[in-house]
N, C-alpha and C positions, 0 to 999 in steps of 0.2 A: 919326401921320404914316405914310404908303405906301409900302412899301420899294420904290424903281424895280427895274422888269421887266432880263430881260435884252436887252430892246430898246432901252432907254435908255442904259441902261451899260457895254455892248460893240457891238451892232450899229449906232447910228447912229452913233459916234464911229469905228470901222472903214471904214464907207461914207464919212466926210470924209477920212480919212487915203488910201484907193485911188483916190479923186478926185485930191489933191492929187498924188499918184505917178503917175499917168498912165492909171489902169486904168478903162474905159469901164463903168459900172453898168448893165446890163440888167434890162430887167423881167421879170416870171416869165415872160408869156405866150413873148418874145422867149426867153429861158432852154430852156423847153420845146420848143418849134421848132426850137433850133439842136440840143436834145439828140436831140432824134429821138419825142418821144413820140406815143404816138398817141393822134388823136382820135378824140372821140365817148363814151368812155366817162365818167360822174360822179365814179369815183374815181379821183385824181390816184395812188395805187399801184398800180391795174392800167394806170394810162396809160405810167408807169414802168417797168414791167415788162421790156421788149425795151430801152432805150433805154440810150444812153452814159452814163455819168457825164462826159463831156469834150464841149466845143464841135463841130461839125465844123464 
């Protein structure tokens, strides 16, 4: 038998619990955007690079 990922057994059960609490789930694209990354580049850690770690 397959031992479930850690997407099973922490991450979707964390995403039902910040729903139920009030907290609004964004998608990456959405994520990205508010973080500041910039486009155009393929990899998502040069797009990273200048960008917040926090919302603006």
């Amino acid at each position: 038998m397959p031992v479930p990922g850690v997407r099973k057994t922490v991450q979707s059960r964390m995403l039902i619990y910040v729903q139920e609490i009030g907290w609004k789930v964004v998608t990456r694209a959405e994520s990205e955007t508010r973080r500041g990354f910039a486009s155009g580049d393929a990899s998502s850690e040069n797009r990273a690079r200048n960008a917040t770690p926090y919302f603006a």
